[in-house]
MIDO-351331 format. One record per atom (N, C-alpha, C): z negated, x, y; residue in one letter. Coordinates in steps of 0.1 Angstrom, whole numbers, padded with zeros to 4 digits, always signed. Atoms other than C-alpha are relative to their C-alpha. Layout:
ZXYa/...
END
This chain:
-0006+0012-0002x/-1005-0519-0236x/+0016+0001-0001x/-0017+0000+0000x/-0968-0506-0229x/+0003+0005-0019x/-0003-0006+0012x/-0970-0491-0263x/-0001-0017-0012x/-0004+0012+0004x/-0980-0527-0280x/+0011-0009+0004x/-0012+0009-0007x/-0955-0545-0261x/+0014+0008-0008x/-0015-0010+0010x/-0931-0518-0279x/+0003-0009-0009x/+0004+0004+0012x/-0943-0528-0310x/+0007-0014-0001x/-0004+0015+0001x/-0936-0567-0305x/+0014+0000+0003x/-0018+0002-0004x/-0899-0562-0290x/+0003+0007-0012x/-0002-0002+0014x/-0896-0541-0325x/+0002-0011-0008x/-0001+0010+0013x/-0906-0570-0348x/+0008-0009+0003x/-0010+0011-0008x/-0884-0594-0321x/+0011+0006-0009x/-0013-0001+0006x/-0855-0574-0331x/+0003+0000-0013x/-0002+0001+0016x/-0862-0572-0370x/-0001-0012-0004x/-0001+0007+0004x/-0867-0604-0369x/+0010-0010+0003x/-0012+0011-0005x/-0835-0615-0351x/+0011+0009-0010x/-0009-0008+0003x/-0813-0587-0373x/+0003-0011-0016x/-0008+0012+0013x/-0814-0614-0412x/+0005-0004+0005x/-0008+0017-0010x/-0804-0642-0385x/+0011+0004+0004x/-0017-0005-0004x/-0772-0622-0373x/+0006+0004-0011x/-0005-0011+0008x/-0769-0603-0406x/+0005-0016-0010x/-0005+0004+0010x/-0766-0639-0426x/+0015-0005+0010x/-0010+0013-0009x/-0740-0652-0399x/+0011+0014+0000x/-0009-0014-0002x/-0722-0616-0399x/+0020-0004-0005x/-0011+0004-0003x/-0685-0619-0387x/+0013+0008-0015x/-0008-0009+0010x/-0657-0608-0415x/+0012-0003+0008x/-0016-0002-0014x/-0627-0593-0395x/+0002-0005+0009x/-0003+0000-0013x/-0636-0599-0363x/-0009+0005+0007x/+0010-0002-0001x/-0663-0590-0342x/-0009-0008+0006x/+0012+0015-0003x/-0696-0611-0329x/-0007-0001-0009x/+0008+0008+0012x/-0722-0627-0348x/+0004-0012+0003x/+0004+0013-0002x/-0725-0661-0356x/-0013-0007-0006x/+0017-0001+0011x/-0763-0675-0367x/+0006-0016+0006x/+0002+0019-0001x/-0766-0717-0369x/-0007-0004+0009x/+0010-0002-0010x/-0793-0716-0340x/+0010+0001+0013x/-0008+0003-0012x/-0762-0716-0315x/+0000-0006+0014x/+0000+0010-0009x/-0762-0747-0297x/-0015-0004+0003x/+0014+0008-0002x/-0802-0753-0300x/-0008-0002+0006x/+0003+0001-0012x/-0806-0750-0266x/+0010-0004+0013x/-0012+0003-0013x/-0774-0756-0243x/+0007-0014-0006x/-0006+0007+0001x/-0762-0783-0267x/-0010-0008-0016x/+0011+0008+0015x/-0795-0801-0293x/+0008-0007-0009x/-0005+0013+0014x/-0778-0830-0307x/+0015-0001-0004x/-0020-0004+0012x/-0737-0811-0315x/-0001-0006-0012x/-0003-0002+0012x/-0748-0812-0350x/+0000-0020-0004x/+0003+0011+0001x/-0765-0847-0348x/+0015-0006+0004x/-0010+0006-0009x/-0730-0861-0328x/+0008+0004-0012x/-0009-0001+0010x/-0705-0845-0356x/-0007-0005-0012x/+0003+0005+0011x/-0726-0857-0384x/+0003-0012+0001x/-0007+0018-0007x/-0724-0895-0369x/+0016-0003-0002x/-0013+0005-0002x/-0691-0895-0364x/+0010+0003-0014x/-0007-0002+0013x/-0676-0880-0401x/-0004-0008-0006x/+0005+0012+0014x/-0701-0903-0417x/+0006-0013+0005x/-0013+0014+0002x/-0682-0934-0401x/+0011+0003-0003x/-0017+0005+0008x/-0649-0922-0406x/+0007+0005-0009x/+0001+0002+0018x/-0656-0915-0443x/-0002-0016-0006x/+0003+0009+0003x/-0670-0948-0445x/+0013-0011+0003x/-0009+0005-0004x/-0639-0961-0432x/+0011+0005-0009x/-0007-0004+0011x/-0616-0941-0450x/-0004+0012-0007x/+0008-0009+0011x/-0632-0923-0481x/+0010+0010+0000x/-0005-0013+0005x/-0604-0898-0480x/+0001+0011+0007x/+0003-0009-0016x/-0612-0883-0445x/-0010+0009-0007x/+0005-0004+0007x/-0638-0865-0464x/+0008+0018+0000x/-0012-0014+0007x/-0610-0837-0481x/+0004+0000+0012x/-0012-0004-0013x/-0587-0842-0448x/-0010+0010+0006x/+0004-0007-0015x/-0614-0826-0423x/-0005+0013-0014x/+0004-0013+0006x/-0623-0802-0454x/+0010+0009-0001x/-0014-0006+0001x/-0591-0794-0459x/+0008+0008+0016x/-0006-0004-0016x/-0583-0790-0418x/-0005+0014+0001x/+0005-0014-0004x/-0610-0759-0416x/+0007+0007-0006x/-0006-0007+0010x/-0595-0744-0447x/+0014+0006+0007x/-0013-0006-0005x/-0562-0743-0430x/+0003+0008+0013x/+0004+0000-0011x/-0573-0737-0399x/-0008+0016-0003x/+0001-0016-0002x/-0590-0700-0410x/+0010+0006-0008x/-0013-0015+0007x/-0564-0687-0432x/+0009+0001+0011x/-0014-0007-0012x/-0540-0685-0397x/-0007+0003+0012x/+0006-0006-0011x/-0552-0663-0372x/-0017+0003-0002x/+0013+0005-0001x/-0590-0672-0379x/-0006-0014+0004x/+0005+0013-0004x/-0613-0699-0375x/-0001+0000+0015x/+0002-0007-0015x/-0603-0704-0340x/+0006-0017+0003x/-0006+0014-0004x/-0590-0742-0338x/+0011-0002+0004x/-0015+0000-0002x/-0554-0731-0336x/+0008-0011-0008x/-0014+0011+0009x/-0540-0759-0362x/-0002-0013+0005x/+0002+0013-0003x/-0556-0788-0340x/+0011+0002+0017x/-0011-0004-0007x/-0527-0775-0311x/+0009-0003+0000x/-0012+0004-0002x/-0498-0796-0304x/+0010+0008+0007x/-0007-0003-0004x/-0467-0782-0293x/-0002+0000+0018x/-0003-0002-0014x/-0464-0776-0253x/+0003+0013+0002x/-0002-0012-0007x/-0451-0751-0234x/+0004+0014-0008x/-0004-0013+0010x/-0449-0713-0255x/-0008-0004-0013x/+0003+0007+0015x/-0471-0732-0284x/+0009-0006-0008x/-0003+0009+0011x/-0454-0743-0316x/-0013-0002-0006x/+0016+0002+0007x/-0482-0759-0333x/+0001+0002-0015x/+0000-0007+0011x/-0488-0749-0367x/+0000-0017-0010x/-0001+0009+0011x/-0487-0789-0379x/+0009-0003-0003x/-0013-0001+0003x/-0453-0784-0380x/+0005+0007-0015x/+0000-0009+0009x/-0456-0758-0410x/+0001-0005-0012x/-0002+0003+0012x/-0450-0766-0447x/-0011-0007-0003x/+0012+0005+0006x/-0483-0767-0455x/-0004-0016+0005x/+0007+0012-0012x/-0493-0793-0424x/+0005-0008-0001x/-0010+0012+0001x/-0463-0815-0423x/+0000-0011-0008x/+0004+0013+0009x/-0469-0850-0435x/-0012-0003-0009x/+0015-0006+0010x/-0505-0838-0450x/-0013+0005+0010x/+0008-0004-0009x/-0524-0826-0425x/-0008-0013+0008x/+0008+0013-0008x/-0552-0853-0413x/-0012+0003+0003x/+0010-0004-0004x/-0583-0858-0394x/+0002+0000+0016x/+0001-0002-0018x/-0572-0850-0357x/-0007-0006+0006x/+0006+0009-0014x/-0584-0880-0342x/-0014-0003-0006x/+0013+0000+0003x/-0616-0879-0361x/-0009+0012+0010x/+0007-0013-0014x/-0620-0841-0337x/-0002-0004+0009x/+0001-0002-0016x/-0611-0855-0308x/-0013-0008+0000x/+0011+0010+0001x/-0635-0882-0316x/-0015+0004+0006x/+0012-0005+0000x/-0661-0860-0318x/-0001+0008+0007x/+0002-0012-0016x/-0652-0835-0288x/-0003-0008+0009x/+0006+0010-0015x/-0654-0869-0264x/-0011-0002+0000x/+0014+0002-0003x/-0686-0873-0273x/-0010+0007+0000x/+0010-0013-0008x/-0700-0842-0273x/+0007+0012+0013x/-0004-0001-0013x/-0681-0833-0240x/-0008-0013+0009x/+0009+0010-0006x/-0701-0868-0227x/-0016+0008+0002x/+0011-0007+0005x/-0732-0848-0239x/-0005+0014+0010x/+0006-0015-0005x/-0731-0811-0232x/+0013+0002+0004x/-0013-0001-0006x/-0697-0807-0208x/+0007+0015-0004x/-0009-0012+0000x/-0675-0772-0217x/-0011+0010-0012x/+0014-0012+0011x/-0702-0757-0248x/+0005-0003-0010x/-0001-0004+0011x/-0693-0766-0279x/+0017-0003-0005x/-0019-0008+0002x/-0658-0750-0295x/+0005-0011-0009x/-0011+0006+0008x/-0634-0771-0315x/+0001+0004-0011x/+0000-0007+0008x/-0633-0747-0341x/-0014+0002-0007x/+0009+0004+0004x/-0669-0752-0342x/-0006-0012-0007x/-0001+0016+0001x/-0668-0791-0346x/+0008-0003-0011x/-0005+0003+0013x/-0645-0786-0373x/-0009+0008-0016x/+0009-0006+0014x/-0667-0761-0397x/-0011-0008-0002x/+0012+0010+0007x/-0698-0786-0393x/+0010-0008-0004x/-0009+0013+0007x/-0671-0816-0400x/+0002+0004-0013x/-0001-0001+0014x/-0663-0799-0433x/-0014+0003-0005x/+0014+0003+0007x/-0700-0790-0441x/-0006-0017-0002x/+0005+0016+0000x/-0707-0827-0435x/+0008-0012-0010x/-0008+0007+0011x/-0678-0841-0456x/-0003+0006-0016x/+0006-0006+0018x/-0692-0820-0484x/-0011-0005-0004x/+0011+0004-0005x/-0724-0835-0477x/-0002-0010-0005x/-0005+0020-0004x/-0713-0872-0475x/+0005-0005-0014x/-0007+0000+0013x/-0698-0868-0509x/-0001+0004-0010x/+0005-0006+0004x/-0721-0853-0524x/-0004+0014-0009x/-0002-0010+0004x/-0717-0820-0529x/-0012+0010+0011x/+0009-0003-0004x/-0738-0794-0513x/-0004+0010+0014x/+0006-0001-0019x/-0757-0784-0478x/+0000+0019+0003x/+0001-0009-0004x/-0758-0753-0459x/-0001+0002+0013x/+0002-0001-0016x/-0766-0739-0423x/+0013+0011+0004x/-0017-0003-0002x/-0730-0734-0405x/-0007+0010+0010x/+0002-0011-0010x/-0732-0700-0386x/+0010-0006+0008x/-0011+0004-0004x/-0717-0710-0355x/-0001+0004+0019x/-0001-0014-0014x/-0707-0692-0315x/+0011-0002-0005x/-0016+0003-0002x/-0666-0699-0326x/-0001-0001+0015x/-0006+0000-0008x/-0647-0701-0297x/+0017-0005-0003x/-0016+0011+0003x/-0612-0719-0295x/+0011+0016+0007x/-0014-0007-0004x/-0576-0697-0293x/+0007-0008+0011x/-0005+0011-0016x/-0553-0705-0267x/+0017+0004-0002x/-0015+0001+0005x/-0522-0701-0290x/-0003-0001-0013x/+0000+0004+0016x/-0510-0709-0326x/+0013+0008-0006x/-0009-0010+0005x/-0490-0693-0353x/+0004-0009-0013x/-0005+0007+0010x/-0466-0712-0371x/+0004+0003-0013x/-0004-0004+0009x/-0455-0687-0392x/-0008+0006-0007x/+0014-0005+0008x/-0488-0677-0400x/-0006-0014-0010x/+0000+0013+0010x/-0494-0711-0413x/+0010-0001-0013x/-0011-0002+0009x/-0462-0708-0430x/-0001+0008-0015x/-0003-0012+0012x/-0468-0677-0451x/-0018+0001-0006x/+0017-0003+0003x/-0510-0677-0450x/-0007-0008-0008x/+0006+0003+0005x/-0518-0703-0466x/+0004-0003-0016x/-0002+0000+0012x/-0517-0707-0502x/+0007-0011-0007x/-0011+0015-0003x/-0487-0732-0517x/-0006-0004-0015x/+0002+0003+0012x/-0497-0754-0547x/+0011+0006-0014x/-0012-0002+0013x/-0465-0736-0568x/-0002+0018+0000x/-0002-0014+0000x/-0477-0700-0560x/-0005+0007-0014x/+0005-0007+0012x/-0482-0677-0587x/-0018+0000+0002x/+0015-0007+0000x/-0517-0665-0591x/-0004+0010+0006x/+0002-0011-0008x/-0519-0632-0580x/+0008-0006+0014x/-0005+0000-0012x/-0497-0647-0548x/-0014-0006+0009x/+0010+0004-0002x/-0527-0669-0545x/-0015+0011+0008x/+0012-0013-0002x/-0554-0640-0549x/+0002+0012+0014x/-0004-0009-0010x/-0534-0619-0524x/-0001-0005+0015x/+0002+0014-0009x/-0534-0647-0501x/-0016+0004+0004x/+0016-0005-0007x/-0574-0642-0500x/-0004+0007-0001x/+0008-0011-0005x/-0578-0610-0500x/+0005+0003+0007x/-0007-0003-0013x/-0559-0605-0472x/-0012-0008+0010x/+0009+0008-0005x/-0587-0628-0458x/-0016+0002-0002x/+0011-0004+0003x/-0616-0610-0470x/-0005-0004-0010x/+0006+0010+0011x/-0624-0633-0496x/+0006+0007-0016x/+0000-0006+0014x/-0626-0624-0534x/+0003-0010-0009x/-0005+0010+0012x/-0616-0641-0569x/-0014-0007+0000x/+0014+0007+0007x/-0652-0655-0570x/+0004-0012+0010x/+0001+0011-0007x/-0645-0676-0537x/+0013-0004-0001x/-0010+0009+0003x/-0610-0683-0546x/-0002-0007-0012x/+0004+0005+0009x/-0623-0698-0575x/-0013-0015+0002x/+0007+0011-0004x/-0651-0719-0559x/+0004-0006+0010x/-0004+0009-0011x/-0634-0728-0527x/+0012-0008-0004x/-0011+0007+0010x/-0603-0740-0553x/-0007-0015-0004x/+0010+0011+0002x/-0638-0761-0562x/-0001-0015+0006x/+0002+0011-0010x/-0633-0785-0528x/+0012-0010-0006x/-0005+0013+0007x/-0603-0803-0549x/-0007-0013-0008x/+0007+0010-0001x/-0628-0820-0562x/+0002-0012+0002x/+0003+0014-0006x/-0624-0846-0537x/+0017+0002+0007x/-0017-0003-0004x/-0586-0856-0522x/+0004-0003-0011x/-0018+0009+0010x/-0550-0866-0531x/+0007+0010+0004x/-0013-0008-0004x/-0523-0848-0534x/+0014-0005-0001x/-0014+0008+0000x/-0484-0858-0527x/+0007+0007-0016x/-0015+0001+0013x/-0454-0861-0555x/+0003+0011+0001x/-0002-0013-0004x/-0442-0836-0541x/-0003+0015+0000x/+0004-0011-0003x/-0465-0809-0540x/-0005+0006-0018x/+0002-0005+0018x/-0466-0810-0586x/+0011-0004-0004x/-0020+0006+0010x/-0429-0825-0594x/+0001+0008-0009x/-0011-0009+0008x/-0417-0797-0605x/-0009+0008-0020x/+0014-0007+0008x/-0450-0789-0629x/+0007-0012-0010x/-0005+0005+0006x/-0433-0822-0646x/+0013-0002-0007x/-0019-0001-0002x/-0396-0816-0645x/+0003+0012-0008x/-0010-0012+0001x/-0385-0780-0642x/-0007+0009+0006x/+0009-0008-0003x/-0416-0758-0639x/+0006+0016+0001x/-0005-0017-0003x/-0400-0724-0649x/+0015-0004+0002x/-0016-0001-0004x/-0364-0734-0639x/+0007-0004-0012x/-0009+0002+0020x/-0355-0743-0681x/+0003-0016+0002x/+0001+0010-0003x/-0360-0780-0669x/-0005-0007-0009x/+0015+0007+0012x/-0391-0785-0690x/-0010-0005+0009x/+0010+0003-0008x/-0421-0799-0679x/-0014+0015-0007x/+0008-0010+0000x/-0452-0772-0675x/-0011+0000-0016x/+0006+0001+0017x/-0467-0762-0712x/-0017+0001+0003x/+0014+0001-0005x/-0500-0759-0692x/-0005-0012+0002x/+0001+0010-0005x/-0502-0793-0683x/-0001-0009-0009x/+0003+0010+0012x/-0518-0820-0710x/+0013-0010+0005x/-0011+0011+0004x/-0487-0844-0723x/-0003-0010+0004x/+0006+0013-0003x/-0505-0870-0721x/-0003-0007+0011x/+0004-0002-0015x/-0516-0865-0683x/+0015+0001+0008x/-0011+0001-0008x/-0482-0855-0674x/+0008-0011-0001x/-0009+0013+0002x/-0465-0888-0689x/-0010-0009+0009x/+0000+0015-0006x/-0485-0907-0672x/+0000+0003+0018x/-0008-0005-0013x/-0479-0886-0637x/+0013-0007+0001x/-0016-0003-0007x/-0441-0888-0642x/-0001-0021+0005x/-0004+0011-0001x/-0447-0929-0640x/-0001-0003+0016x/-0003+0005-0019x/-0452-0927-0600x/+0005+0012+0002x/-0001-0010-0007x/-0442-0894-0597x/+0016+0007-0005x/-0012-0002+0005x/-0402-0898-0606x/+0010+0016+0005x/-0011-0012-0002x/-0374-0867-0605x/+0004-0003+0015x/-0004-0001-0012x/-0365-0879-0573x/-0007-0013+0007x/+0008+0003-0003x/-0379-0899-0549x/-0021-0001+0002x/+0020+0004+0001x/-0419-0914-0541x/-0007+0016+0006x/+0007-0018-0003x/-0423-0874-0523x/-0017-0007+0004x/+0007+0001-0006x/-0453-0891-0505x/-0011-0006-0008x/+0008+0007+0012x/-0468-0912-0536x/-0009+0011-0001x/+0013-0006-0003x/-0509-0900-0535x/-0002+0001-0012x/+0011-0001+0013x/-0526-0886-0568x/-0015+0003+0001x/+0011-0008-0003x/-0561-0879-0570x/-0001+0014-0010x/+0001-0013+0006x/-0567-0841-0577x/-0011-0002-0010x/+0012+0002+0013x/-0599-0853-0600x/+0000-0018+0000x/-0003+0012-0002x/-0587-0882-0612x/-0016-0005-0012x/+0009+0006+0003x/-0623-0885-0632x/-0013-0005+0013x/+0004+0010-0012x/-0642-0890-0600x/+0002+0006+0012x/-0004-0008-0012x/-0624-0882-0570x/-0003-0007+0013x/+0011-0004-0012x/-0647-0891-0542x/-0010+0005-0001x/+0008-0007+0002x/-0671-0874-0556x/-0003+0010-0001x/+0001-0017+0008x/-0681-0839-0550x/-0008+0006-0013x/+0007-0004+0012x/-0690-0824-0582x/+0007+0006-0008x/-0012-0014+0006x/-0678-0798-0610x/+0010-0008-0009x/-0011+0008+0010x/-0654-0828-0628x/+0010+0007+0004x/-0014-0009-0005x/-0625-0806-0611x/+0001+0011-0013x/-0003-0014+0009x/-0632-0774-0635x/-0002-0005-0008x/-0004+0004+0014x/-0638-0798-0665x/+0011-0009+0000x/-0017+0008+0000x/-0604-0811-0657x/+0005+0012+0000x/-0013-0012+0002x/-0585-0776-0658x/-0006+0010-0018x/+0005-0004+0015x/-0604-0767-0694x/+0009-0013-0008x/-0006+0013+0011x/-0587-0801-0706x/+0015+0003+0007x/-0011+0000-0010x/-0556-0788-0689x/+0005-0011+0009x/+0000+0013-0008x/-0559-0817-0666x/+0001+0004+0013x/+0002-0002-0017x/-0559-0800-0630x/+0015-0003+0004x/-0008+0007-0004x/-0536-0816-0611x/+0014+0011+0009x/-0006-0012-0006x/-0519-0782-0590x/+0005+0006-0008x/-0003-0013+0005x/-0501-0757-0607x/-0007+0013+0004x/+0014-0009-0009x/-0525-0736-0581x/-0013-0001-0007x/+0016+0007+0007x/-0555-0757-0599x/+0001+0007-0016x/+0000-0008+0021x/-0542-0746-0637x/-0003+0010+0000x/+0000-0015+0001x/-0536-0711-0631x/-0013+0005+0003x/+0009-0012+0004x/-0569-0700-0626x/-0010-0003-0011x/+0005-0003+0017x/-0579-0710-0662x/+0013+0007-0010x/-0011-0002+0007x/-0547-0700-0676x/+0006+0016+0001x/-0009-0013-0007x/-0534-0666-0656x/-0012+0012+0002x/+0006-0011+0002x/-0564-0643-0655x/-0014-0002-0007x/+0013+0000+0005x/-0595-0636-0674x/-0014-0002+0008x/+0007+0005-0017x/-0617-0636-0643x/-0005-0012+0002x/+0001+0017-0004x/-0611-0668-0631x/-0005-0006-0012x/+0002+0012+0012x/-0608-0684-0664x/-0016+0003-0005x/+0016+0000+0007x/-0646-0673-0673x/-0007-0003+0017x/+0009+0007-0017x/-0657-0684-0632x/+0002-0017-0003x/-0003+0018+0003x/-0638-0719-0643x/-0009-0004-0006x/+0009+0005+0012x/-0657-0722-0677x/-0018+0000+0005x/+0017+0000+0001x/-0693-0712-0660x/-0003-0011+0010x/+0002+0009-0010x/-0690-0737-0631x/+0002-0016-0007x/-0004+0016+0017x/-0679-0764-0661x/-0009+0000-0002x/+0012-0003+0004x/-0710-0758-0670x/-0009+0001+0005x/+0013-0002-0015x/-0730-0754-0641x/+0002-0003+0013x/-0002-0003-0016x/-0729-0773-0615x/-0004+0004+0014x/+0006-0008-0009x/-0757-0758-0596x/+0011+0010+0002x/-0007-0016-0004x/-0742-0724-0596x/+0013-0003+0006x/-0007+0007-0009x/-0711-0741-0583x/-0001+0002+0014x/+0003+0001-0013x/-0728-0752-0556x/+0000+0008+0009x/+0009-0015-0005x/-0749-0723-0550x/+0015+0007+0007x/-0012-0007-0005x/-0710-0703-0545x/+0005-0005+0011x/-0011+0007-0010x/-0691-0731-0525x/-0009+0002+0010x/+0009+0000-0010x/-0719-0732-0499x/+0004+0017+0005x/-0002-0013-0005x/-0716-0692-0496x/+0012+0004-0001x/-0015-0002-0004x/-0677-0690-0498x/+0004-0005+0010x/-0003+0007-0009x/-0677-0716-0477x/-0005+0008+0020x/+0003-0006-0008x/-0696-0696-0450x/+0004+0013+0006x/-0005-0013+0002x/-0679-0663-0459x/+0014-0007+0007x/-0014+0006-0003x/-0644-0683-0452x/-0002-0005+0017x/+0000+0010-0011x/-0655-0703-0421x/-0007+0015+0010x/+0001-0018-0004x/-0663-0659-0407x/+0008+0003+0000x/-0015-0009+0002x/-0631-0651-0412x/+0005+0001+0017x/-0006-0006-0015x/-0619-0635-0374x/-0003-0013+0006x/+0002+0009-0009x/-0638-0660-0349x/+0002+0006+0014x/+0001-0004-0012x/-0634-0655-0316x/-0017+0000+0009x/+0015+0004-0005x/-0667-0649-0301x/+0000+0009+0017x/+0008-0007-0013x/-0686-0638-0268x/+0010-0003+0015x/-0007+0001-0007x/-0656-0639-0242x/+0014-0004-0003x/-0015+0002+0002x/-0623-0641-0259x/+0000-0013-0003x/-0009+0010+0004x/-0605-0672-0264x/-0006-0012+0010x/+0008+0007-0012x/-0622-0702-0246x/-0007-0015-0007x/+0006+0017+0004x/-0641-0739-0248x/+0010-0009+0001x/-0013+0009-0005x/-0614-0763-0251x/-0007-0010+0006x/+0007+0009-0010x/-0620-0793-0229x/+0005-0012-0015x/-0002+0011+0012x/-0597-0814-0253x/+0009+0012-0014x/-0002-0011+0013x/-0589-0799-0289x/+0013+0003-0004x/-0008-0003+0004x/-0556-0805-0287x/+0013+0009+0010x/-0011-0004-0010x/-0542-0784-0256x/-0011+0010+0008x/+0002-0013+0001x/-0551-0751-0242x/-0010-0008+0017x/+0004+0008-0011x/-0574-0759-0210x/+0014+0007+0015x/-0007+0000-0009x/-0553-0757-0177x/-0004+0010+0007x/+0009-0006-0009x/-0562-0728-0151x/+0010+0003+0010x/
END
């Protein structure tokens, strides 16, 4: 008997070791498996799903904003819900940062969704949590593609402005500045290449490609990467000076739509970023990941779902460190 009973707590544990091994933490320690909440908190996923799909349906561009929040949100410190952190007390909040400032949206779609699963399941599910389903769900909603969010995050209980500042990747960076950027992050040219993919969907400001029309290398040309045709009709809202805030869509062939029209916009030198060009233009690598995803939008898929999982791993806080926020935008009180 004691010897069968061995036996069964054996195949228990071979059979719980895939389930930690797909959720397996990059640079930090913990697991995370999707099976999290499936007993202290059932209907998390059901409650964040609800609530992105109204306030997509309300405004189609929430979508990219909460995809874009995670994104920003693991390249500083880790996925730990440090960029939804207002200023108080020794916090600077990181939406103060280059990147965040004037661009950063979504907030009150989190809290949205913390009141009502704080109504639900009181002090369980993380912030940092609620934002990696929110971007699986806006990929979702927009039709792009599904995956099971490993998830056991935990919330930080500070922010890092200057980590924002320098970590995350700027639409004017070189290429390798880019690349270095995510490998400092674990992440490889395959998933800077597919997670480049989520432009897709989104606007981007005047501001953040001017210079790609103007005075790209400093000669005060406009960028030789950049179709003429595409850029004259940029420069008509997107003047030398002023309109910084004026919105483009990054896929202006269908940009609420998740799908690979992004990488057959940077083969027509149409991508909207100087970030977005360069990885058909600046290494061979990329530019043959661009051309097979142009071509394939399964395989696409297939990657962004698994970068996306690889990325949303990057240093969580798990098991005891960090804590459950009560509200997402302030450290809890003790």
């Amino acid at each position: 008997m004691a010897h069968s009973m061995g036996f069964i707590t054996v195949l228990s544990l071979l059979a719980i070791v895939p389930l930690c091994l797909s959720g397996k933490t990059y640079g930090g320690g913990g697991y995370l498996y999707p099976q999290f909440y499936d007993h202290s908190c059932p209907k998390a996923q059901e409650i964040v799903k609800h609530f992105v799909a109204k306030a997509v349906a309300e405004d189609p561009r929430m979508a990219a904003s909460l995809l874009r929040l995670h994104f920003h949100d693991c390249f500083v410190k880790g996925c730990d819900a440090s960029v939804l952190l207002d200023s108080s007390g020794t916090i600077i909040s990181e939406k103060r940062s280059n990147p965040n400032r004037d661009s950063a949206r979504g907030f009150e779609v989190i809290d949205e969704i913390k009141t009502a699963i704080e109504k639900e399941c009181p002090h369980t599910v993380s912030c940092a949590d609620i934002m990696a389903l929110a971007a699986r769900d806006s990929t979702v909603l927009t039709g792009g593609p599904n995956w099971d969010v490993p998830l056991g995050r935990r919330d930080s209980r500070d922010a890092s402005l200057s980590g924002s500042n320098n970590n995350i990747p700027a639409p004017n960076n070189t290429f390798q500045t880019i690349l270095t950027k995510f490998k400092l992050q674990g992440l490889d040219i395959v998933d800077l290449v597919a997670l480049s993919g989520s432009h897709t969907i989104g606007n981007a400001r005047c501001t953040s490609f001017r210079q790609r029309l103007y005075n790209q290398a400093g000669n005060g040309k406009p960028d030789y990467t950049l179709d003429q045709s595409y850029a004259a009709h940029l420069r008509t809202h997107c003047p030398k000076s002023g309109g910084d805030q004026n919105l483009f869509f990054l896929d202006f062939v269908s940009p609420v739509k998740f799908d690979n029209s992004y990488f057959k916009n940077l083969l027509a030198y149409k991508g909207l970023l100087s970030s977005d060009e360069v990885l058909f233009t600046k290494n061979a690598e990329s530019r043959e990941l661009v051309e097979t995803y142009a071509y394939n939008q399964e395989l696409f898929f297939q990657q962004f779902a698994k970068s996306m999982i690889k990325m949303g791993n990057i240093s969580p806080l798990t098991g005891y460190k960090g804590e459950i926020r009560k509200y997402c935008r302030k450290v809890n009180a003790y």
